[in-house]
TORMITI-964350 format. One record per residue (C-alpha): residue number from 0; residue in three letters; chain; x, y, z. Coordinates in steps of 0.05 Angstrom, whole numbers. Layout:
# residues N
PT;nr;rest;kette;x;y;z
PT;NUM;ALA;A;X;Y;Z
...
//
This chain:
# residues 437
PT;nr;rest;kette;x;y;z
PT;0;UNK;A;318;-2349;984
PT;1;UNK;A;383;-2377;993
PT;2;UNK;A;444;-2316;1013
PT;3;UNK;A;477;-2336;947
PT;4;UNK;A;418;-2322;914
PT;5;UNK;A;403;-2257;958
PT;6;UNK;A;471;-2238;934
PT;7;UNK;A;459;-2240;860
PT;8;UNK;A;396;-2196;871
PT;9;UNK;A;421;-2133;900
PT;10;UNK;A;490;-2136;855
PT;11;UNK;A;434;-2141;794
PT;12;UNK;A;392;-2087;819
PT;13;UNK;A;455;-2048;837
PT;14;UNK;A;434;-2051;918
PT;15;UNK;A;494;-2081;939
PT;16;UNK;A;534;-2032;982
PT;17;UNK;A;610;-2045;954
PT;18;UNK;A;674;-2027;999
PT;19;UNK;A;742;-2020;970
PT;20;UNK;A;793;-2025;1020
PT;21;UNK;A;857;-1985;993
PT;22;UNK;A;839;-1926;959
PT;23;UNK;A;904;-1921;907
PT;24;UNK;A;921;-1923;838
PT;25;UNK;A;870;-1985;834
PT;26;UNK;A;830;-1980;883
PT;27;UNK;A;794;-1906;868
PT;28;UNK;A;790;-1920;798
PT;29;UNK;A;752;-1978;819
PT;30;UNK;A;703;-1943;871
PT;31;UNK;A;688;-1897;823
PT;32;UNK;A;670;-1933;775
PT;33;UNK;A;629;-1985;813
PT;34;UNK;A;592;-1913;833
PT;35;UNK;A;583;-1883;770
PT;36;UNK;A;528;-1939;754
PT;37;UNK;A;488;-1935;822
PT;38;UNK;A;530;-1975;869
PT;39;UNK;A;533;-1948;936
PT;40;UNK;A;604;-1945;946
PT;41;UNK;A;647;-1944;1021
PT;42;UNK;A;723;-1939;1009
PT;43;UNK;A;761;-1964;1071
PT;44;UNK;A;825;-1925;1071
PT;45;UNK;A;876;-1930;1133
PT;46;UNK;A;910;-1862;1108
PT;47;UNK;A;858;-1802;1152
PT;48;UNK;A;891;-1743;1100
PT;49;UNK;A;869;-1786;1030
PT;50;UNK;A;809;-1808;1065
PT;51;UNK;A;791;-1733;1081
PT;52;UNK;A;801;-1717;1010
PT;53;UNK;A;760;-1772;983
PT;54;UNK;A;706;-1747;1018
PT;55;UNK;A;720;-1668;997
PT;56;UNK;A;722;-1697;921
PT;57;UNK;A;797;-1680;922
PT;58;UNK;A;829;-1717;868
PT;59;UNK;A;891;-1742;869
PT;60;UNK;A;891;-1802;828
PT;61;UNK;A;907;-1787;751
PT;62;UNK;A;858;-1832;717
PT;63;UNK;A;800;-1813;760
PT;64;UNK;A;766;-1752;728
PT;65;UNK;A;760;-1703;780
PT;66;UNK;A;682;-1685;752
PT;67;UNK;A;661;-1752;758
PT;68;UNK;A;692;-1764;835
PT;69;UNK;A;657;-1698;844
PT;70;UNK;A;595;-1722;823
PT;71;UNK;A;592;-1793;859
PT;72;UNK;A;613;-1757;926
PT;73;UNK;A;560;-1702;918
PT;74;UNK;A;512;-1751;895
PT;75;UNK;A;525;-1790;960
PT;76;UNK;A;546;-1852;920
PT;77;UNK;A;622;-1856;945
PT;78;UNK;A;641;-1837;1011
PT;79;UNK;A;710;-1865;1053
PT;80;UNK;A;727;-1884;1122
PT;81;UNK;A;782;-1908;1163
PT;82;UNK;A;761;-1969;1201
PT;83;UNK;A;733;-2033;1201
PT;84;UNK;A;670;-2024;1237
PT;85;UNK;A;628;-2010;1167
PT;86;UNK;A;643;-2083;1144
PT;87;UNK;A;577;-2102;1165
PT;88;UNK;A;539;-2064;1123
PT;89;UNK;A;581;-2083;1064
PT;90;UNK;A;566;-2135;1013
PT;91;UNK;A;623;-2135;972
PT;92;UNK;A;692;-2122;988
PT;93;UNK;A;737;-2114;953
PT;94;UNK;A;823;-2114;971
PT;95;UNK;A;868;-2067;936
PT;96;UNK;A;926;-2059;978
PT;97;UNK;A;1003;-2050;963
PT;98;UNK;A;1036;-2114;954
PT;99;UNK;A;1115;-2101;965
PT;100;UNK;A;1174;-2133;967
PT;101;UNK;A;1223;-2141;1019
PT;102;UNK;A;1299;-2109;1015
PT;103;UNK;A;1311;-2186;1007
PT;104;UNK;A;1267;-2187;944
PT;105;UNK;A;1213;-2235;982
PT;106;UNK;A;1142;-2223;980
PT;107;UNK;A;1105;-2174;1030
PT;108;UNK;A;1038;-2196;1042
PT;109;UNK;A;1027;-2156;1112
PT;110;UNK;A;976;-2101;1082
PT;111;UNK;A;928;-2169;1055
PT;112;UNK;A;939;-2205;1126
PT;113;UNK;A;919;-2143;1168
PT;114;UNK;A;872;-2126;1117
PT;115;UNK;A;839;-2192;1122
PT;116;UNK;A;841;-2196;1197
PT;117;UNK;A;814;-2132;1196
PT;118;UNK;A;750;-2164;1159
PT;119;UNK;A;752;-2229;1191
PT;120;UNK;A;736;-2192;1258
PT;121;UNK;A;668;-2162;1228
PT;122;UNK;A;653;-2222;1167
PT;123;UNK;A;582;-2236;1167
PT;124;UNK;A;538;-2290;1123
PT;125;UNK;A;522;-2273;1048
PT;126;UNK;A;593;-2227;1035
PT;127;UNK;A;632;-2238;978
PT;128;UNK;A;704;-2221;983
PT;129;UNK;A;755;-2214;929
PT;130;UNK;A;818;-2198;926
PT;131;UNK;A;859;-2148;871
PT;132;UNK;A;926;-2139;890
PT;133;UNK;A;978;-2177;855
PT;134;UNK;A;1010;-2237;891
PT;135;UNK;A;1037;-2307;886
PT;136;UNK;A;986;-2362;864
PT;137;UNK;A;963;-2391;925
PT;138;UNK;A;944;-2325;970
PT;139;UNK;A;880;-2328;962
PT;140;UNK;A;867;-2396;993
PT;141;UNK;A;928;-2416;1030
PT;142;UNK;A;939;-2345;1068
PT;143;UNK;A;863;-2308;1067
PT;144;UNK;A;814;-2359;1072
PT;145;UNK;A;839;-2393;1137
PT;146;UNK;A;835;-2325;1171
PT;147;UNK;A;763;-2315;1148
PT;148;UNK;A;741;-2391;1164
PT;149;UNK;A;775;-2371;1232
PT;150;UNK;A;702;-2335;1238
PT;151;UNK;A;666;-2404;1232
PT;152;UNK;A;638;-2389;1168
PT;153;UNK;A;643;-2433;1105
PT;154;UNK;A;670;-2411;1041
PT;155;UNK;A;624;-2422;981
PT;156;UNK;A;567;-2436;1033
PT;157;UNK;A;568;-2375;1083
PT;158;UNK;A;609;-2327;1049
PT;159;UNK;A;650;-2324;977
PT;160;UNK;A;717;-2307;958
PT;161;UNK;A;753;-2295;898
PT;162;UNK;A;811;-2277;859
PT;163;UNK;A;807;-2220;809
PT;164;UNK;A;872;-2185;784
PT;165;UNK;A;880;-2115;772
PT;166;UNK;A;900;-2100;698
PT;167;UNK;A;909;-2013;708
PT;168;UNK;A;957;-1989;665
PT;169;UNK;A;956;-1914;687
PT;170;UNK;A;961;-1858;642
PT;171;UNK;A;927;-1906;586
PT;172;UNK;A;875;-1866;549
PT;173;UNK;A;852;-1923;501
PT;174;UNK;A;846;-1987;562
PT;175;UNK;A;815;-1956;624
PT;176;UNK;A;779;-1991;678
PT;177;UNK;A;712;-2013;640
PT;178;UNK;A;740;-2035;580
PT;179;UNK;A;798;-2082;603
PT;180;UNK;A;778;-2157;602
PT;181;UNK;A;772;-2180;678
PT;182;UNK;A;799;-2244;704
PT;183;UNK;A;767;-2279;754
PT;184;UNK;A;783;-2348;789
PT;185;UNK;A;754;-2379;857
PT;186;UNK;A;767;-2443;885
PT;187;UNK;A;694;-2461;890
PT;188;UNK;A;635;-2454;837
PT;189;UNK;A;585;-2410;882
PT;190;UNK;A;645;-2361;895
PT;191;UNK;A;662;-2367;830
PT;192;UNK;A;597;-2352;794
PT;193;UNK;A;578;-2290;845
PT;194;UNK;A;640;-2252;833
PT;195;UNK;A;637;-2259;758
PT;196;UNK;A;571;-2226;758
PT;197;UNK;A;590;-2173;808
PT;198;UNK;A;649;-2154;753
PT;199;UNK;A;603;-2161;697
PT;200;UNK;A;561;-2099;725
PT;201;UNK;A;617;-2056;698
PT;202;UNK;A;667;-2083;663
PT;203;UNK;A;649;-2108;589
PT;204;UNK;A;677;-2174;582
PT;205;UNK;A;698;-2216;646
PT;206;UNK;A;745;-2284;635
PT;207;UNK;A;736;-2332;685
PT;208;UNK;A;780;-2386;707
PT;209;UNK;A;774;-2443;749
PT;210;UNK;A;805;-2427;809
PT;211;UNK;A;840;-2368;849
PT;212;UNK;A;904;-2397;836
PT;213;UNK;A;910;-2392;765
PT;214;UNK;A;872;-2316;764
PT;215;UNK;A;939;-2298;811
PT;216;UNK;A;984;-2338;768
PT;217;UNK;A;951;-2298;702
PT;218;UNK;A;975;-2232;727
PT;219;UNK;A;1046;-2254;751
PT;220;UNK;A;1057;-2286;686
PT;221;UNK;A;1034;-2219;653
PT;222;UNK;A;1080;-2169;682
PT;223;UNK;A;1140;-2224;684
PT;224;UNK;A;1123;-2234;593
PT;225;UNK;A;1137;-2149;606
PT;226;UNK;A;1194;-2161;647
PT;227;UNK;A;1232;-2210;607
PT;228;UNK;A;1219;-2174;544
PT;229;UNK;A;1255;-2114;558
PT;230;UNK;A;1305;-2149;594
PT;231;UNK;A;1318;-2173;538
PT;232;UNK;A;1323;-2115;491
PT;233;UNK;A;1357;-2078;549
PT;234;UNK;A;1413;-2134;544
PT;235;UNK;A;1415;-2122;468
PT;236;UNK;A;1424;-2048;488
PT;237;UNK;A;1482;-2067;534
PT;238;UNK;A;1517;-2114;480
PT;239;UNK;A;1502;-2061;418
PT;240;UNK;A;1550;-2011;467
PT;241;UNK;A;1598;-2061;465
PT;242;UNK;A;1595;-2079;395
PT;243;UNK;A;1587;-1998;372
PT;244;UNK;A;1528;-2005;342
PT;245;UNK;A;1463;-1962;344
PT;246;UNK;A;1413;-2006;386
PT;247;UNK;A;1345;-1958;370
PT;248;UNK;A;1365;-1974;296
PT;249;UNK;A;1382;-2047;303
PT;250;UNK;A;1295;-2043;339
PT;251;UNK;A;1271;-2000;290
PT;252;UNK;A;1287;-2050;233
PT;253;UNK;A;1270;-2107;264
PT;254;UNK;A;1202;-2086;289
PT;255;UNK;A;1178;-2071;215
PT;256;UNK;A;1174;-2135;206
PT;257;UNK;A;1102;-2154;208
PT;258;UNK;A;1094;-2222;250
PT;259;UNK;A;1137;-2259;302
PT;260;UNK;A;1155;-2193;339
PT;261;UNK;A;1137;-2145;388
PT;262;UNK;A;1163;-2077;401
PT;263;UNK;A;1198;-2072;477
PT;264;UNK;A;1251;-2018;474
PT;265;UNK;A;1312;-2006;523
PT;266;UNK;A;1319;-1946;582
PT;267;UNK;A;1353;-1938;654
PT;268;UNK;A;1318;-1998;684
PT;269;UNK;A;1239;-2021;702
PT;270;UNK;A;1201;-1978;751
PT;271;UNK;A;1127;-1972;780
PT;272;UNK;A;1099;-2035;823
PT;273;UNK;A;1086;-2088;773
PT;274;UNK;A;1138;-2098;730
PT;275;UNK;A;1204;-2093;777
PT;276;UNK;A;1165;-2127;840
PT;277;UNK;A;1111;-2181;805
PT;278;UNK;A;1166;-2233;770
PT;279;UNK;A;1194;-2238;847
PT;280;UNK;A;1132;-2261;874
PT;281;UNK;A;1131;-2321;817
PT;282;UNK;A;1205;-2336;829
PT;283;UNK;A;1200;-2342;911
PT;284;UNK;A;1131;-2379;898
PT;285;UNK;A;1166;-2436;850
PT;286;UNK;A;1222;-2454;897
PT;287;UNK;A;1168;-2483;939
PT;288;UNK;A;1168;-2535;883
PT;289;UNK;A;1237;-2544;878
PT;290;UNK;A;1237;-2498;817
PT;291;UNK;A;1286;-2453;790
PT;292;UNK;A;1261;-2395;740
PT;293;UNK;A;1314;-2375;709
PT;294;UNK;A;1290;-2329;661
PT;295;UNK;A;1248;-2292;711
PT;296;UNK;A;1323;-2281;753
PT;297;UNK;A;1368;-2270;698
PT;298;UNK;A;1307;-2214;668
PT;299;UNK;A;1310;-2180;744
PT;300;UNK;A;1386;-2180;740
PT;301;UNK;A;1395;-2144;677
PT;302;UNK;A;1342;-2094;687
PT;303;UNK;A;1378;-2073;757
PT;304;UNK;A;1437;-2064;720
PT;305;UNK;A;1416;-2011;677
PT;306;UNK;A;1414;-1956;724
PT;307;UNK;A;1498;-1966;736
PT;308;UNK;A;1492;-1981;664
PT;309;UNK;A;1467;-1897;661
PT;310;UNK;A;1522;-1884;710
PT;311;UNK;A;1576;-1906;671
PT;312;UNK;A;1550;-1877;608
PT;313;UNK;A;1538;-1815;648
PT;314;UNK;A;1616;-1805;665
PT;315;UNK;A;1642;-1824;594
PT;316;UNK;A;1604;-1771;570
PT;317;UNK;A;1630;-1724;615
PT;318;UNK;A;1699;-1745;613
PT;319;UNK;A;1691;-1727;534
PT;320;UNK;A;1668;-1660;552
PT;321;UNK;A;1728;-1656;601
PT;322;UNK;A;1689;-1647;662
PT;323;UNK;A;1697;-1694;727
PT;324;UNK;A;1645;-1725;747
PT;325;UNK;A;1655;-1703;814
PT;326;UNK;A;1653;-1624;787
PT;327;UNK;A;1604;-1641;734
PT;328;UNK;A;1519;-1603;751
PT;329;UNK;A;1475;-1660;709
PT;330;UNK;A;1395;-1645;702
PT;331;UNK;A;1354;-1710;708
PT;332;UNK;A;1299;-1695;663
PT;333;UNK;A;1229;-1733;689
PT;334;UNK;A;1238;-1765;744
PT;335;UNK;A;1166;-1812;754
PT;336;UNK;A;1172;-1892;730
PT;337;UNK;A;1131;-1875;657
PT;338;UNK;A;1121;-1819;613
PT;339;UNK;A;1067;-1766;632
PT;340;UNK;A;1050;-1796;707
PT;341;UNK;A;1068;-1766;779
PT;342;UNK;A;1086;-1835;807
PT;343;UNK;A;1160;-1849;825
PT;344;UNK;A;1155;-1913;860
PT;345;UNK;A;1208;-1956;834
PT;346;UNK;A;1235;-1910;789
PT;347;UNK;A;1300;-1925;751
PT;348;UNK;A;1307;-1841;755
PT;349;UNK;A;1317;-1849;829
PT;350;UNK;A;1372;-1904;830
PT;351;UNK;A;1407;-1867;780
PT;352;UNK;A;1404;-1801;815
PT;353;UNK;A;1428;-1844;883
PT;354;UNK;A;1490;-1875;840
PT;355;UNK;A;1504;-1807;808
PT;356;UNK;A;1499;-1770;873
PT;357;UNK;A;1555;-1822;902
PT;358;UNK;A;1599;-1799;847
PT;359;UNK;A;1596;-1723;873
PT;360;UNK;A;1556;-1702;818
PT;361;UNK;A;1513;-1643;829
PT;362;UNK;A;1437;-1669;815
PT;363;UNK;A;1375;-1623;800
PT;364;UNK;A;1323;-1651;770
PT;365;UNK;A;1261;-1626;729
PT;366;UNK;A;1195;-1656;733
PT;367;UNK;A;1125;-1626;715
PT;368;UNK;A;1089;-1695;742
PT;369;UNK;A;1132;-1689;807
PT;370;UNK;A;1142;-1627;843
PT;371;UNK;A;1196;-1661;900
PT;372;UNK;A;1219;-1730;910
PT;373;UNK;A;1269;-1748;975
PT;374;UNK;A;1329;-1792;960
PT;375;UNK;A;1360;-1811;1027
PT;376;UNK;A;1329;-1761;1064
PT;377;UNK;A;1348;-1706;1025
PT;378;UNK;A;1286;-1655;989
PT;379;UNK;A;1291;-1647;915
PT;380;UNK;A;1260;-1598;886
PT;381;UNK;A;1229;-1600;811
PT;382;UNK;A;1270;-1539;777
PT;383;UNK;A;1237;-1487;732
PT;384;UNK;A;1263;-1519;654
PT;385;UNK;A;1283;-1451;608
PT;386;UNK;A;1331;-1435;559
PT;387;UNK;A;1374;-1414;625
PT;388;UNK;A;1377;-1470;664
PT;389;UNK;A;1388;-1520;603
PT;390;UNK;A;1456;-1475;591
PT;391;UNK;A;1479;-1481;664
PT;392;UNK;A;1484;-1555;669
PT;393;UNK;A;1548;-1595;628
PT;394;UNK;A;1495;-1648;616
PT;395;UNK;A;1420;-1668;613
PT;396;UNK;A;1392;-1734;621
PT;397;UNK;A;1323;-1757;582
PT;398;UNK;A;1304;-1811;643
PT;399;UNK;A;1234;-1805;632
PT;400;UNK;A;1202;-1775;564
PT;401;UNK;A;1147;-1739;587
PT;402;UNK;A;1098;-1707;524
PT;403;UNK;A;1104;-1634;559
PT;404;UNK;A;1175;-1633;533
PT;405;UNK;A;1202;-1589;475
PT;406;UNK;A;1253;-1639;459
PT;407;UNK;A;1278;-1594;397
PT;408;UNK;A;1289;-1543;437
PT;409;UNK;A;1321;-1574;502
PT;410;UNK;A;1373;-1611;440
PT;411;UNK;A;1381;-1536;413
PT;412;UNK;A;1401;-1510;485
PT;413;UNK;A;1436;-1554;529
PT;414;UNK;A;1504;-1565;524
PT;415;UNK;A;1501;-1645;522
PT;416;UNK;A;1445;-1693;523
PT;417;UNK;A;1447;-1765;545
PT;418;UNK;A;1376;-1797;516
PT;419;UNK;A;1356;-1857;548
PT;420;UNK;A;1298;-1863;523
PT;421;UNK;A;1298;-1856;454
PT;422;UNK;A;1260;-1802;444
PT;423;UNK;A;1312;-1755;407
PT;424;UNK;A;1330;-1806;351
PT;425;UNK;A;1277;-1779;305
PT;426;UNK;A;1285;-1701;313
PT;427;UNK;A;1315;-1661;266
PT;428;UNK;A;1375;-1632;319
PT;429;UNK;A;1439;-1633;322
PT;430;UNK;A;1463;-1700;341
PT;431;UNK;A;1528;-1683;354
PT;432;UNK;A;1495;-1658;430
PT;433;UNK;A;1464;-1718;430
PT;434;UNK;A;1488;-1792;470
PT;435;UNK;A;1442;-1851;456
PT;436;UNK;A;1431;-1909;508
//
């Protein structure tokens, strides 16, 4: 029996032992699930503390249900470490590391290089190794696989590697991890064929492609369609200011139309790590072919802008109330990248707070997702929302519309609300109170 072959048999009979290495957003998701049907499961996490609570079944990931990571860690199906030294004993690994961008807006790839070294040292025959962070086409093969051929071994013929991009969209109820088509691409057939059918043991339909480069360029070019999209509507928000005219109305017509469009709607900028960070990966990658994408720049341009955008809406308001912005208490009202999630990476909330803060405007903040965030070294504190603390503040600001929210109410007793989000337009309130994007 060949180890390609050897390989196909224990991921059919569930016997392969699986290691996720990152154990995040996509990466516990992933372990879980891969647990859930019999897999024995070793997540490789660098962090000791979420290591520690891995292993105590202490979730902390959203879309993991915390009875089912109980059950897989009592069961004995899941259980994390901290090094390298278990790669052996793996059979699949599988990468879901951060994949940041510098201050100069260039790609990071230092957690998949260590990452990679940190397999490389301990590779053995018959592994397959794929990689789910999202990256530049050409990562897989120009960046990962000389470091594990560094070992001696083959791709295709002594070990396999592939690309497979994560599609989480957390806080989805409908799309979760199992039902989300899968794309796959390797650079070879063997690699190619073995990682399809590892993601076919629990994911319903897999879409392979024929190499690693176009599974990478798949997701890039998935997050930059988001990107440019509301971009674009947030432009139309920005001209419709100008032009005095309501932009939620000018979308709400247009998208009753039943063919050619899609709904995108404005707000204070992108946030999270796909869609402000994944066009920037495409755009450095093409000027290695003497190409300029300028959609993908111009789209990153005008969604930066919004959050001064929310600034300078912020102190018109204010100067119609009379107040200075520099004596003016503002509540930021969510404060995580999307409605009803804890995660503030990226968040437009945060740059706005940072430009509003620079003004001399007194910030609190209240967020049931997010008890404290820290904004140039200074703790924030989520702040209790009542009747009482709506009344103390000259102005709120929807950032994020999280479901938890009475927005009735907050409209009925605040003294000024600044929506940019949207979700007021509908209510039956008093609009007057009320200060659309």
């Amino acid at each position: 029996m060949t180890i390609l072959q050897e390989l196909k048999e224990k991921i059919i009979n569930h016997t392969a032992v699986i290691g996720v290495i990152g154990l995040g957003y996509v990466g516990l998701p992933f372990a879980v699930e891969k647990a859930k049907v019999g897999f024995q499961v070793i997540g490789i996490e660098q962090n000791p503390v979420r290591a520690e609570r891995v292993n105590d079944a202490d979730n902390y990931i959203s879309d993991v249900k915390d009875d089912e990571l109980k059950q897989v860690v009592s069961d004995g199906k899941l259980k994390a470490v901290t090094g390298f030294d278990v790669v052996p004993e793996i059979d699949v690994l599988v990468i879901c590391v951060p994949t940041p961008l510098t201050k100069n807006l260039t790609p990071d790839l230092s957690y998949v290089e260590g990452v990679t070294k940190g397999i490389a040292k301990w590779l053995r025959p018959g592994q397959l190794v794929t990689l789910e962070s999202t990256t530049y086409p050409g990562t897989t093969d120009e960046i990962m696989r000389p470091l594990l051929e560094e070992t001696g071994l083959r791709q295709g013929v002594d070990f396999f590697l592939a690309h497979s991009p994560e599609r989480v969209d957390p806080g989805n109820k409908r799309y979760t991890t199992k039902n989300t088509n899968k794309v796959v691409g390797a650079s070879d057939p063997n690699s190619l064929t073995v990682a399809k059918l590892f993601y076919e043991q629990t994911i319903d339909h897999v879409v392979p492609v024929n190499s690693a480069k176009a599974a990478e360029l798949v997701k890039v070019f998935e997050n930059t369609f988001r990107a440019v999209n509301i971009a674009l509507v947030n432009e139309l928000a920005l001209l419709c200011d100008r032009m005095g005219i309501d932009v939620w109305e000018v979308l709400d017509a247009a998208n009753t139309k039943p063919f050619g469009i899609m709904p995108f709607y404005p707000g204070p900028g992108v946030g999270g790590h796909c869609i402000p960070i994944d066009p920037h990966y495409l755009e450095w990658k093409a000027k290695e072919f003497n190409f300029d994408t300028h959609f993908i720049a111009l789209a990153g341009e005008i969604n930066r802008r919004m959050p001064e955008f929310v600034r300078e809406k912020t102190c018109r308001v204010l100067n119609k109330l009379g107040v200075a912005p520099s004596r003016a208490k503002v509540l930021i009202l969510g404060v995580a990248y999307k409605k009803d999630l804890g995660d503030w990476r990226e968040s437009p909330a945060i740059h706005v707070i940072t430009k509003l803060l620079e003004d001399g405007v007194e910030i609190a903040y209240h967020d049931s997702f997010v008890p404290e965030i820290y904004i140039r070294g200074q703790k924030f504190n989520s702040v209790p929302l009542n009747n009482d603390t709506l009344a103390s503040y000259e102005l709120v600001i929807i950032t994020t519309d999280h479901s938890d929210i009475d927005y009735h109410n907050l409209v009925s007793h605040a003294a000024a609300v600044l929506d940019t989000r949207g979700v007021t337009r509908k209510l039956d309130c008093d609009k007057d109170k009320v200060t659309l994007l």
